[in-house]
CHARMM internal coordinates of N, CA and C (Angstrom, degrees):
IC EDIT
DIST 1 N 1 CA 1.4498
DIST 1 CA 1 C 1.5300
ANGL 1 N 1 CA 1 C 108.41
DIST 1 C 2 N 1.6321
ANGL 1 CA 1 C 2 N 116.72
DIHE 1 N 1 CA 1 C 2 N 142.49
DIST 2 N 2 CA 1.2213
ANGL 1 C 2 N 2 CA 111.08
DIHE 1 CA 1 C 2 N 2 CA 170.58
DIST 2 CA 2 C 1.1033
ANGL 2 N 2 CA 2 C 117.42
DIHE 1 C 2 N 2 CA 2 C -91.36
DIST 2 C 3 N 1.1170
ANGL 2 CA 2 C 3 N 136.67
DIHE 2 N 2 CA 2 C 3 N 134.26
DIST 3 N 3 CA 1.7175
ANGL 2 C 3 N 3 CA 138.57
DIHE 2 CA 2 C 3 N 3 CA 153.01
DIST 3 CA 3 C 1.3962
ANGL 3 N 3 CA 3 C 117.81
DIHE 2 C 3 N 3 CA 3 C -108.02
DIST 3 C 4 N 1.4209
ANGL 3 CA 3 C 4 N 102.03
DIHE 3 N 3 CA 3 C 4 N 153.58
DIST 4 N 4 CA 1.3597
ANGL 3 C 4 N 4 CA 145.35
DIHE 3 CA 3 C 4 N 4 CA -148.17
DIST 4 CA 4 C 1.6629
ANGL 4 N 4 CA 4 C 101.23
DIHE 3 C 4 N 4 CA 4 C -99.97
DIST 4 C 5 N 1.4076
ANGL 4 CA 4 C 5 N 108.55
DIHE 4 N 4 CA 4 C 5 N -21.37
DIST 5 N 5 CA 1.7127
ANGL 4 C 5 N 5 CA 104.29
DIHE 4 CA 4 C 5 N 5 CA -172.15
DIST 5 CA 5 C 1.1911
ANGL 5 N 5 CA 5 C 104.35
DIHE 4 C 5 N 5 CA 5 C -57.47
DIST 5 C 6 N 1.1234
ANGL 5 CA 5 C 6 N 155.71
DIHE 5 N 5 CA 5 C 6 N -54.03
DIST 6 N 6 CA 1.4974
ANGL 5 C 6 N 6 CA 145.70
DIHE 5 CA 5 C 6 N 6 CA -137.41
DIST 6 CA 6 C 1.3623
ANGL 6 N 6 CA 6 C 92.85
DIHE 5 C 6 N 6 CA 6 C -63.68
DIST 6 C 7 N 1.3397
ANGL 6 CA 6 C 7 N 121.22
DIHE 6 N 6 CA 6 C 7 N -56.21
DIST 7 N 7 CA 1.2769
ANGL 6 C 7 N 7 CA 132.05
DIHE 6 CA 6 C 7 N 7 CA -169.13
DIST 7 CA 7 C 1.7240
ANGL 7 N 7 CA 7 C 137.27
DIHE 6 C 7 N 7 CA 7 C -38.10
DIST 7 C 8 N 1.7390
ANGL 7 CA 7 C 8 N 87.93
DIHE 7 N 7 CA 7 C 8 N -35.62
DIST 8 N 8 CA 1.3257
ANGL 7 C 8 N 8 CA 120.65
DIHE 7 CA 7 C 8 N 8 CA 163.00
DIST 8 CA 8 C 1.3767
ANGL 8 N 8 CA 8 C 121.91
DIHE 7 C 8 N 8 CA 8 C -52.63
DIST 8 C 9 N 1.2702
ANGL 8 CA 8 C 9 N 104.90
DIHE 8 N 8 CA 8 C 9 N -54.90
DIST 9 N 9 CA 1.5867
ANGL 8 C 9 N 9 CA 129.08
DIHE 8 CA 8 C 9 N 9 CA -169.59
DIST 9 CA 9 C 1.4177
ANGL 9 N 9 CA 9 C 90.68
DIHE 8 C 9 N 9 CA 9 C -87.70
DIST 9 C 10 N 1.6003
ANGL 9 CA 9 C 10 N 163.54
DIHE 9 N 9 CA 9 C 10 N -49.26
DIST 10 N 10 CA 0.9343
ANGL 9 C 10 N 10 CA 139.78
DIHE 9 CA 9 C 10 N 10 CA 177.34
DIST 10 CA 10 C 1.2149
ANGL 10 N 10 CA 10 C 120.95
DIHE 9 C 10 N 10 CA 10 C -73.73
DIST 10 C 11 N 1.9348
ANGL 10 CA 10 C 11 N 135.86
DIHE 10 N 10 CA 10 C 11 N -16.70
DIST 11 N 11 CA 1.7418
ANGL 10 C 11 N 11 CA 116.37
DIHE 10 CA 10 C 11 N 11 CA 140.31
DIST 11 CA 11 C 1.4173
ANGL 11 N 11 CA 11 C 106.16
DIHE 10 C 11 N 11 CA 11 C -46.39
DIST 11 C 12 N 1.2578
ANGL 11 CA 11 C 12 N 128.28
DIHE 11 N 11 CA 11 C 12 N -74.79
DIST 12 N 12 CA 1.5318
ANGL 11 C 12 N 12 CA 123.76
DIHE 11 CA 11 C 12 N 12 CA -166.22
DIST 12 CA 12 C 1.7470
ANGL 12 N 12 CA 12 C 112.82
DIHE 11 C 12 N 12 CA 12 C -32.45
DIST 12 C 13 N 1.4243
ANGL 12 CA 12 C 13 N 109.21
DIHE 12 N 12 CA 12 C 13 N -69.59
DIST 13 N 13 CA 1.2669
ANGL 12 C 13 N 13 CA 87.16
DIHE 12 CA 12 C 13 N 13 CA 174.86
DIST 13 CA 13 C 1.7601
ANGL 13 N 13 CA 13 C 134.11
DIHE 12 C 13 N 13 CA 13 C -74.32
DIST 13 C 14 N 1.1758
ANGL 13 CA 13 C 14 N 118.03
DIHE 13 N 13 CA 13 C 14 N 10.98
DIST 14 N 14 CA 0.9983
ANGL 13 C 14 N 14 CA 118.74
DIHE 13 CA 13 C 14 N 14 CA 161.19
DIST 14 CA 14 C 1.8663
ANGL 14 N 14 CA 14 C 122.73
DIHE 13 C 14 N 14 CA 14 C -106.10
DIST 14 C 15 N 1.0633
ANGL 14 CA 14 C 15 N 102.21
DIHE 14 N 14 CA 14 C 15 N 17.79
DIST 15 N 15 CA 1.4915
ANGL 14 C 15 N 15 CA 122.67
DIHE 14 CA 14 C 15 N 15 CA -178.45
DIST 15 CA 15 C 1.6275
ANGL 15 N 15 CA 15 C 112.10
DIHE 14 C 15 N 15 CA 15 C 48.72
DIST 15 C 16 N 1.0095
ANGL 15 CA 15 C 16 N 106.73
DIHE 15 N 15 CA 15 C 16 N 49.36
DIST 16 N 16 CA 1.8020
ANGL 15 C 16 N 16 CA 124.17
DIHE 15 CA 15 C 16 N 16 CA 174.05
DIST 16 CA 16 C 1.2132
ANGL 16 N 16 CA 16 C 126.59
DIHE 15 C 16 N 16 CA 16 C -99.37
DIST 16 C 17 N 1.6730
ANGL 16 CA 16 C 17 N 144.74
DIHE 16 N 16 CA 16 C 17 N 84.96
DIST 17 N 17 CA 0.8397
ANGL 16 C 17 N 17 CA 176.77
DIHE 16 CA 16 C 17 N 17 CA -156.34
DIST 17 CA 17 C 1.6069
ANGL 17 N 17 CA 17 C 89.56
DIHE 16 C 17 N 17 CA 17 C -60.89
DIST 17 C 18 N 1.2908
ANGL 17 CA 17 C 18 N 124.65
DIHE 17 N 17 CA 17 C 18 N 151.47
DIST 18 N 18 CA 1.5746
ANGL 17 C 18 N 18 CA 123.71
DIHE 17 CA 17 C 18 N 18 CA 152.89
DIST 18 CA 18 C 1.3193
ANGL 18 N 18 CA 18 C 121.84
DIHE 17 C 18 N 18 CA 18 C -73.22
DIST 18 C 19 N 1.6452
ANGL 18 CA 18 C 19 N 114.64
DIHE 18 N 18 CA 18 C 19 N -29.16
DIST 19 N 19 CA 1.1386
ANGL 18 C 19 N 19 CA 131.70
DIHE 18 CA 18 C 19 N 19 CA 168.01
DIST 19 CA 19 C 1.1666
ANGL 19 N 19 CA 19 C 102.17
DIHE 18 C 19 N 19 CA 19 C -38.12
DIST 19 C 20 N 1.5020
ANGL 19 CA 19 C 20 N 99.16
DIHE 19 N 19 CA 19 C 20 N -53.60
DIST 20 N 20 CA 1.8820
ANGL 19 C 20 N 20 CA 97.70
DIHE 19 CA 19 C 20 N 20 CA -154.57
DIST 20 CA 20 C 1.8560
ANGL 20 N 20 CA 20 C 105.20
DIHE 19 C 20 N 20 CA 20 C -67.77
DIST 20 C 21 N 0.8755
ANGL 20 CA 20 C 21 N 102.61
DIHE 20 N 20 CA 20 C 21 N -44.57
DIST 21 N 21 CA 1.6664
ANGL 20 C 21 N 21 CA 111.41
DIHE 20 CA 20 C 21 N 21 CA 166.51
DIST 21 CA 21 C 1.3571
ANGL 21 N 21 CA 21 C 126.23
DIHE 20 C 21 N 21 CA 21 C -13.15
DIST 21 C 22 N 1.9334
ANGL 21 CA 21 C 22 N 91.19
DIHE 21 N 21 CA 21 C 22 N -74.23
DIST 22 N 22 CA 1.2291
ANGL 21 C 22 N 22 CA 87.04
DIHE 21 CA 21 C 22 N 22 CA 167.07
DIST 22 CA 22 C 1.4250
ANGL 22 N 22 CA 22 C 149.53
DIHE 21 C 22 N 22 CA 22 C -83.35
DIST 22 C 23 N 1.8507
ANGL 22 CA 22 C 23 N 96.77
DIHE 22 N 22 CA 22 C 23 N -18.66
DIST 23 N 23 CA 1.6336
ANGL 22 C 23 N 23 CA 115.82
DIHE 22 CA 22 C 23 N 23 CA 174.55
DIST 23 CA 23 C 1.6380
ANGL 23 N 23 CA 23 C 117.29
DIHE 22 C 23 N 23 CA 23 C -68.86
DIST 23 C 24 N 1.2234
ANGL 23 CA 23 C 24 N 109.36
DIHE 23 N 23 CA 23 C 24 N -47.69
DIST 24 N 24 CA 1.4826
ANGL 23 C 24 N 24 CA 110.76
DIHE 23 CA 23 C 24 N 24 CA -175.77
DIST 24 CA 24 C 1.6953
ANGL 24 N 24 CA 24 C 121.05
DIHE 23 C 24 N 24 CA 24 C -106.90
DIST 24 C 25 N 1.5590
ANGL 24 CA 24 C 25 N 113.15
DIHE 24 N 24 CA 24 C 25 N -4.18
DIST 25 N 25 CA 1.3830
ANGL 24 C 25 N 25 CA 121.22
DIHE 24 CA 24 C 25 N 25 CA 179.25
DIST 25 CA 25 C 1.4407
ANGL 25 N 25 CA 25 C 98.54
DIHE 24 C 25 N 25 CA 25 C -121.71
DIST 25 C 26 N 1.6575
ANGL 25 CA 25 C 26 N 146.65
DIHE 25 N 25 CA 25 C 26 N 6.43
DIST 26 N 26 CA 1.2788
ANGL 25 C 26 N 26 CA 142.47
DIHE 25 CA 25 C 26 N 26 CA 167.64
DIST 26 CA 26 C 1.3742
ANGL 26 N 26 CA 26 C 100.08
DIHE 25 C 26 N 26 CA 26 C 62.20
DIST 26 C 27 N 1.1984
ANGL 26 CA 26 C 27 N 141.79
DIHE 26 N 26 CA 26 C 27 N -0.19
DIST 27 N 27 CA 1.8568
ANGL 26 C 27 N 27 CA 129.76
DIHE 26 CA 26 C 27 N 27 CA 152.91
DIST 27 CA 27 C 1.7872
ANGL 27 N 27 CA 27 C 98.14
DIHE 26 C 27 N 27 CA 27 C -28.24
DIST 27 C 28 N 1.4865
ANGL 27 CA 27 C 28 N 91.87
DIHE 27 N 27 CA 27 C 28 N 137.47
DIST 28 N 28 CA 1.6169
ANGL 27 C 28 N 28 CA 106.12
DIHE 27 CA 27 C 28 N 28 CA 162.09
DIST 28 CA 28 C 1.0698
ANGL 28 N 28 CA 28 C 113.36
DIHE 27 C 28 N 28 CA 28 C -66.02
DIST 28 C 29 N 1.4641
ANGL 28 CA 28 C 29 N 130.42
DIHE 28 N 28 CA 28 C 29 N -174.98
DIST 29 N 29 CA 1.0611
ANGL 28 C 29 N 29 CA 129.79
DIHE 28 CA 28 C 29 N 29 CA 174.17
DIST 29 CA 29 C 1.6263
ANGL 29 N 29 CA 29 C 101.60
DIHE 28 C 29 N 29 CA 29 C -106.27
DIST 29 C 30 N 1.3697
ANGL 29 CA 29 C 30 N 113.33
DIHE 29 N 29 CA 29 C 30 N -24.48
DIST 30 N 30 CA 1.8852
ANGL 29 C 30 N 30 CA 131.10
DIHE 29 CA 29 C 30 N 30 CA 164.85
DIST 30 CA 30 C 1.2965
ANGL 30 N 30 CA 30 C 98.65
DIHE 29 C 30 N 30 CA 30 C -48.59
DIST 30 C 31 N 1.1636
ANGL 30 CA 30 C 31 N 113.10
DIHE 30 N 30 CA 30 C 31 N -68.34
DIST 31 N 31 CA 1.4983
ANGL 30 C 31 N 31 CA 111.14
DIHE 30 CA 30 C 31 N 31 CA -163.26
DIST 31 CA 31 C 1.6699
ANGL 31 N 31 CA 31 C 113.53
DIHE 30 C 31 N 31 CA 31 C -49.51
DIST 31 C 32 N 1.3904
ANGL 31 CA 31 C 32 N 111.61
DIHE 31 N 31 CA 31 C 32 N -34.60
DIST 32 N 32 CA 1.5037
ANGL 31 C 32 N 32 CA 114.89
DIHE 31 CA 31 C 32 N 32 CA 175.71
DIST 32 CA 32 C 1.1493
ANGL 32 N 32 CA 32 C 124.43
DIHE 31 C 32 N 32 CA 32 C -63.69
DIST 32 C 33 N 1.4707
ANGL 32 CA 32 C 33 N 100.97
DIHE 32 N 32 CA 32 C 33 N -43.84
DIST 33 N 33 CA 1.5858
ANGL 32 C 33 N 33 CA 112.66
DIHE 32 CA 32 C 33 N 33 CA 148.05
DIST 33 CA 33 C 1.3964
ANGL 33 N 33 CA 33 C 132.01
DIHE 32 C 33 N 33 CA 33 C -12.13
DIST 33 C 34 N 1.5873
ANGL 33 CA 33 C 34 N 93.21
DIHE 33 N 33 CA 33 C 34 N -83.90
DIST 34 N 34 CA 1.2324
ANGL 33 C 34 N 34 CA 110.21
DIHE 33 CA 33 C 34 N 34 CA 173.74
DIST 34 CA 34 C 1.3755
ANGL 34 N 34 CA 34 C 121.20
DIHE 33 C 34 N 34 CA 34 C -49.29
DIST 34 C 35 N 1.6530
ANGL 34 CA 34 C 35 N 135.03
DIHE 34 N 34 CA 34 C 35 N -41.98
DIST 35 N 35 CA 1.1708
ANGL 34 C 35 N 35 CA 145.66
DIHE 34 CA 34 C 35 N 35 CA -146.90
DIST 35 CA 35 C 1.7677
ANGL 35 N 35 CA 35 C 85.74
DIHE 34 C 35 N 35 CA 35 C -100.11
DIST 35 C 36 N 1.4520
ANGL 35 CA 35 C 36 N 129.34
DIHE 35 N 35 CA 35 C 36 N -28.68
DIST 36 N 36 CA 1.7406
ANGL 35 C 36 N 36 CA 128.33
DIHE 35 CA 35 C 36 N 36 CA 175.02
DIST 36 CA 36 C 1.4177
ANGL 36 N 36 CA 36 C 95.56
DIHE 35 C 36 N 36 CA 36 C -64.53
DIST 36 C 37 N 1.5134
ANGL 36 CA 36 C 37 N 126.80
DIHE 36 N 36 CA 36 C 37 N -33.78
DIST 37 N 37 CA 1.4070
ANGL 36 C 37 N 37 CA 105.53
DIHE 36 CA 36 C 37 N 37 CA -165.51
DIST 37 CA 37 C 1.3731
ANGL 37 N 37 CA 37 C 102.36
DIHE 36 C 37 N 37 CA 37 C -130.61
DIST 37 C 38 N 1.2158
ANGL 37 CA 37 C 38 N 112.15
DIHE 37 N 37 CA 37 C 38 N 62.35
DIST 38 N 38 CA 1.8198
ANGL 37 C 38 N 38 CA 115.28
DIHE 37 CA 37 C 38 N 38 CA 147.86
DIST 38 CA 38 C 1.8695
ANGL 38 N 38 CA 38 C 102.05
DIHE 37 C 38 N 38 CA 38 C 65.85
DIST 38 C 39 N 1.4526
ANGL 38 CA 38 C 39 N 125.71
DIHE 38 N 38 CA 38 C 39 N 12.40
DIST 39 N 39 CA 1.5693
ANGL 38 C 39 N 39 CA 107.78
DIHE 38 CA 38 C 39 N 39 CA -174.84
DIST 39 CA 39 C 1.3395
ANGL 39 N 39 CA 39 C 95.78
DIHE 38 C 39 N 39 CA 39 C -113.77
DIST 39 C 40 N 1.9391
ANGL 39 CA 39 C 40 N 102.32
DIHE 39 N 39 CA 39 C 40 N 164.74
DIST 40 N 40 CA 0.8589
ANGL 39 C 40 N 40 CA 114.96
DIHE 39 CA 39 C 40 N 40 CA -162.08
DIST 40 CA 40 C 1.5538
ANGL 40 N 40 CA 40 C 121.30
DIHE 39 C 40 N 40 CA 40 C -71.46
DIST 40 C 41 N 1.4706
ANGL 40 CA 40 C 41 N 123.18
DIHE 40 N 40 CA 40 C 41 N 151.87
DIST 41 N 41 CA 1.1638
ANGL 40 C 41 N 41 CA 127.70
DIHE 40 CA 40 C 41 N 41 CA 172.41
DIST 41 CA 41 C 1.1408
ANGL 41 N 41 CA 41 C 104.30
DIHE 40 C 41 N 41 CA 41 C -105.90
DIST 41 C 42 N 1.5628
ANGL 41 CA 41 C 42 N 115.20
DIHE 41 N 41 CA 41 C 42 N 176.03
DIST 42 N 42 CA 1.4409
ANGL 41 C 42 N 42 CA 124.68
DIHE 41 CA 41 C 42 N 42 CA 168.66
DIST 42 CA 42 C 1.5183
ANGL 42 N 42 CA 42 C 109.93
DIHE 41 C 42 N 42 CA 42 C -73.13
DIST 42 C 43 N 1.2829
ANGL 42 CA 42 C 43 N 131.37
DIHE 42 N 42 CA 42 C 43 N -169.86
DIST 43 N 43 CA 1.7307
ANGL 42 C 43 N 43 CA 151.74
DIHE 42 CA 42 C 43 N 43 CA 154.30
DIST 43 CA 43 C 1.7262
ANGL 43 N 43 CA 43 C 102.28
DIHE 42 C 43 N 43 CA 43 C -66.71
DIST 43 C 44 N 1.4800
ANGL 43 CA 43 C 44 N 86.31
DIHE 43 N 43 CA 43 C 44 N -55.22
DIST 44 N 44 CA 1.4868
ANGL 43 C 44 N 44 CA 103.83
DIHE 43 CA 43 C 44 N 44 CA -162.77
DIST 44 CA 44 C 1.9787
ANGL 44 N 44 CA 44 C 107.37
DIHE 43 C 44 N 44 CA 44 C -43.16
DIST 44 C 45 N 1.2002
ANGL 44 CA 44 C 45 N 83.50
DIHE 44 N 44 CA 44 C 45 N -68.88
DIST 45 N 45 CA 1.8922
ANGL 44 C 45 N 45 CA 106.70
DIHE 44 CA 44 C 45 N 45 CA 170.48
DIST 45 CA 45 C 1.4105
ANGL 45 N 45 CA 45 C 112.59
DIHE 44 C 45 N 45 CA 45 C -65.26
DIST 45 C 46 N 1.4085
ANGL 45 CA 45 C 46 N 142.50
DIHE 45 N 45 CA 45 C 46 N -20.26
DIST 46 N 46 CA 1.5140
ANGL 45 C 46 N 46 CA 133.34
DIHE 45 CA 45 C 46 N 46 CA 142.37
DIST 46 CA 46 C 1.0045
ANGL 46 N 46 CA 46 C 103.82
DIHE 45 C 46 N 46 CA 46 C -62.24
DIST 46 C 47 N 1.5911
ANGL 46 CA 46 C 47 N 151.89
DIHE 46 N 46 CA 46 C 47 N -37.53
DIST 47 N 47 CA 1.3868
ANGL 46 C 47 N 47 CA 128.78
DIHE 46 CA 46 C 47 N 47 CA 159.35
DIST 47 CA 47 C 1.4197
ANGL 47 N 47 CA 47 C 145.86
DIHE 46 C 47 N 47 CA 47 C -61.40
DIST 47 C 48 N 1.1442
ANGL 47 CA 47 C 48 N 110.16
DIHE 47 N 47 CA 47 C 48 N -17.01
DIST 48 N 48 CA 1.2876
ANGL 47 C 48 N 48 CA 134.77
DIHE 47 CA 47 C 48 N 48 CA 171.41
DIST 48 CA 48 C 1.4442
ANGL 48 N 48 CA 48 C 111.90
DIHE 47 C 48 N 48 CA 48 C -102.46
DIST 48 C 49 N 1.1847
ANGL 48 CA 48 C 49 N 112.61
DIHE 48 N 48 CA 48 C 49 N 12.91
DIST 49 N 49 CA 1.8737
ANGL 48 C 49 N 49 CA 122.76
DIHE 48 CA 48 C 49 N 49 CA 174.06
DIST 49 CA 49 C 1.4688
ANGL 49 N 49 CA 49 C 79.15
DIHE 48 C 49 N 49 CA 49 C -104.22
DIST 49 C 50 N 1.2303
ANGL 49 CA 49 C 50 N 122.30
DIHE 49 N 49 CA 49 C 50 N -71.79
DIST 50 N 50 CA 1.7706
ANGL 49 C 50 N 50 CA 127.88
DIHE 49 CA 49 C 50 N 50 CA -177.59
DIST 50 CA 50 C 1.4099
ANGL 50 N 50 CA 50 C 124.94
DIHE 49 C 50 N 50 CA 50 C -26.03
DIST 50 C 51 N 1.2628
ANGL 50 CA 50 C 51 N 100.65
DIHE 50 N 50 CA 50 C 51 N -58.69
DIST 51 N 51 CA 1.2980
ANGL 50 C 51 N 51 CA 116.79
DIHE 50 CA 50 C 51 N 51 CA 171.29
DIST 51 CA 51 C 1.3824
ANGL 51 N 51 CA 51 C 139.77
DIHE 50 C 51 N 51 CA 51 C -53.89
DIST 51 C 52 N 1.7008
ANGL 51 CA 51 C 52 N 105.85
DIHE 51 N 51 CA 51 C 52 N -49.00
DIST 52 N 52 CA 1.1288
ANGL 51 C 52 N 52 CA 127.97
DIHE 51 CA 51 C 52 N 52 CA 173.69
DIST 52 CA 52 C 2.1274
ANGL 52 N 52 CA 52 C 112.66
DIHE 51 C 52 N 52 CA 52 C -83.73
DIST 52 C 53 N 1.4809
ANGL 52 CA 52 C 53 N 110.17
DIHE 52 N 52 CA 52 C 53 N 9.98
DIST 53 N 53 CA 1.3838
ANGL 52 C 53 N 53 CA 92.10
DIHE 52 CA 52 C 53 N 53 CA -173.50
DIST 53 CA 53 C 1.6173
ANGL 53 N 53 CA 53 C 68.31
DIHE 52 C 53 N 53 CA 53 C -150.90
DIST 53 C 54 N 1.5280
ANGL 53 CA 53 C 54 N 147.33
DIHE 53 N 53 CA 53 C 54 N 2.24
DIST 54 N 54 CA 0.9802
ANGL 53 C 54 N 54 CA 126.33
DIHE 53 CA 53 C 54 N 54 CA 115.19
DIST 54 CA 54 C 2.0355
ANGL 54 N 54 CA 54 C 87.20
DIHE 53 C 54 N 54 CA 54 C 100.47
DIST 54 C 55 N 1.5775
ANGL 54 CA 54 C 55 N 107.61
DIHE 54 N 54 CA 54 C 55 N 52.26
DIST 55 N 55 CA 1.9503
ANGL 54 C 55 N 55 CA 102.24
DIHE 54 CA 54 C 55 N 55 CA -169.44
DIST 55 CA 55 C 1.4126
ANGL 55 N 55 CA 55 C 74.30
DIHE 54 C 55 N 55 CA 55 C -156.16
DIST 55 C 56 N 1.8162
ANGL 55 CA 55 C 56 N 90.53
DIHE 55 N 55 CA 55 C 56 N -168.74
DIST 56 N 56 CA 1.3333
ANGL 55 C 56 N 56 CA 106.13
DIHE 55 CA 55 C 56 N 56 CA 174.35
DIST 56 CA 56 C 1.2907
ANGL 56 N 56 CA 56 C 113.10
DIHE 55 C 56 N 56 CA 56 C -86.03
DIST 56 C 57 N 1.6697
ANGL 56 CA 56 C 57 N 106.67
DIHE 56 N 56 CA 56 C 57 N -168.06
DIST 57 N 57 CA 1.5299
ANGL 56 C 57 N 57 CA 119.64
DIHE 56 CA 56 C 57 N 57 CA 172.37
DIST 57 CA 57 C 1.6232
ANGL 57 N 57 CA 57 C 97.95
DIHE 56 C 57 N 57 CA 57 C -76.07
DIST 57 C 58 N 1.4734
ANGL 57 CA 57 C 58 N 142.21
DIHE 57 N 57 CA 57 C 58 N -16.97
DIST 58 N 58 CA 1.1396
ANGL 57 C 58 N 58 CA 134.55
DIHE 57 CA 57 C 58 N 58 CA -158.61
DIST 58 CA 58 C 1.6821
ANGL 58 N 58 CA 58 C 103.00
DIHE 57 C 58 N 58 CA 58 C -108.74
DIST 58 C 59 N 1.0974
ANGL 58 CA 58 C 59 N 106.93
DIHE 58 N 58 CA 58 C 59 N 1.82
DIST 59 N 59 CA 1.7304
ANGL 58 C 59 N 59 CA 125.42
DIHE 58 CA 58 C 59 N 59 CA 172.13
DIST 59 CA 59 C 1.5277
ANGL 59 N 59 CA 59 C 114.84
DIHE 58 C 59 N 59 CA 59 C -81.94
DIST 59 C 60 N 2.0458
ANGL 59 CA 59 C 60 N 93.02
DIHE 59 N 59 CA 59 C 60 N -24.61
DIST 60 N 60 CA 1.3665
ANGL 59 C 60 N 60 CA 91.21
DIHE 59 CA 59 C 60 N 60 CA -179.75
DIST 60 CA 60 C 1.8626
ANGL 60 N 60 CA 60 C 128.42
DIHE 59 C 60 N 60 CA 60 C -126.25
DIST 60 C 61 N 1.5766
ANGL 60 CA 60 C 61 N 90.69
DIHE 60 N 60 CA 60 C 61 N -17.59
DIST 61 N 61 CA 1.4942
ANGL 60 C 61 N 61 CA 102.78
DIHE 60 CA 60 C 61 N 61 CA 155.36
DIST 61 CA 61 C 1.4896
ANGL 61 N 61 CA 61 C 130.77
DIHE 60 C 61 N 61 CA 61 C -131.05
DIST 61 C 62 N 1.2154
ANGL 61 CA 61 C 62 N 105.80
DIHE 61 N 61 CA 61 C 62 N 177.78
DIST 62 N 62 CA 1.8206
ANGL 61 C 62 N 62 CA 91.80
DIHE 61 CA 61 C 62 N 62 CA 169.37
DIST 62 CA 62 C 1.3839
ANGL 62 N 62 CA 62 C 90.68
DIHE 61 C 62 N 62 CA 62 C -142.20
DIST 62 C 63 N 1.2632
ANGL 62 CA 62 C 63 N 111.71
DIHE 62 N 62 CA 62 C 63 N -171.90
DIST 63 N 63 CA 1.4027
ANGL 62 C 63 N 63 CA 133.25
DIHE 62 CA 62 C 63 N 63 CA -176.39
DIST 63 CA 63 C 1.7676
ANGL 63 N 63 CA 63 C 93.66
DIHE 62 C 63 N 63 CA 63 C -120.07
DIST 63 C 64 N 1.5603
ANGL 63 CA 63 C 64 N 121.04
DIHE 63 N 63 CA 63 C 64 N 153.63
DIST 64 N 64 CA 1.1391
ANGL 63 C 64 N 64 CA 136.37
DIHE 63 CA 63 C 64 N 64 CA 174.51
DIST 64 CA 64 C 1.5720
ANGL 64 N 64 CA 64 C 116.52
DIHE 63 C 64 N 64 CA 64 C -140.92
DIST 64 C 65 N 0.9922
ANGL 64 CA 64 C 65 N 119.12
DIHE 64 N 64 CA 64 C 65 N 134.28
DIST 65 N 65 CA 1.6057
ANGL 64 C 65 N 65 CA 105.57
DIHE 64 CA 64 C 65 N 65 CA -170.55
DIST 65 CA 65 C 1.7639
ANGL 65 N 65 CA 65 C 94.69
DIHE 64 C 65 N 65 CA 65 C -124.97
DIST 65 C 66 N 1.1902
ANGL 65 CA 65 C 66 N 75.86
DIHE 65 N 65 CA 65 C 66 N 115.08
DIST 66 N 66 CA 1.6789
ANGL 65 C 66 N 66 CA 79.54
DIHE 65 CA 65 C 66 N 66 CA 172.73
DIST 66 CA 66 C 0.9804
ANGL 66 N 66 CA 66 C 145.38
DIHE 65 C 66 N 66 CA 66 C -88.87
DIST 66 C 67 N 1.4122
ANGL 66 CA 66 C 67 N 97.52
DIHE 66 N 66 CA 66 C 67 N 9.70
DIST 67 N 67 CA 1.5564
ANGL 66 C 67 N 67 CA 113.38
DIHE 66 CA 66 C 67 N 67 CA 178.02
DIST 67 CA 67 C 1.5742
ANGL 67 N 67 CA 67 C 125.41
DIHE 66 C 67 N 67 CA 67 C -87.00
DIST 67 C 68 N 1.7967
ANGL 67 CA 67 C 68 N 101.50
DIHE 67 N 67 CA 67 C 68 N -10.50
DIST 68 N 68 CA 1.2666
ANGL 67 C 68 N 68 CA 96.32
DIHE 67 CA 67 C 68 N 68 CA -164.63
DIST 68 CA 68 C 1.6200
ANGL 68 N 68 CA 68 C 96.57
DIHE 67 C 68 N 68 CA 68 C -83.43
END
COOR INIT
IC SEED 1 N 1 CA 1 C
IC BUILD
């Protein structure tokens, strides 16, 4: 399963508001949505999460295996 936590914790430490997301970077407010509850995003929009908060892809998801 993918999760979305890292993502959380890299606004926080970069002092990034969701507000700010959507007011000054045009993020939906869906898309946050989506990223609160574990569904999938595009590539496209993990790059432009990257970009715009300026980390890696591992700043913003992880992988979870649920099997173990």
């Amino acid at each position: 399963m993918i999760s979305y936590d890292p993502f959380y914790k890299t606004l926080k430490s970069k002092n990034i508001s969701t507000y700010k997301l959507i007011n000054q970077y045009g993020i939906s407010r869906s898309l946050l949505d989506r990223l609160r509850h574990n569904k999938p995003i595009s590539t496209v929009t993990l790059d432009d999460l990257c970009s715009i908060l300026k980390c890696t892809v591992q700043e913003v998801i992880v992988f979870i295996d649920e099997d173990r």
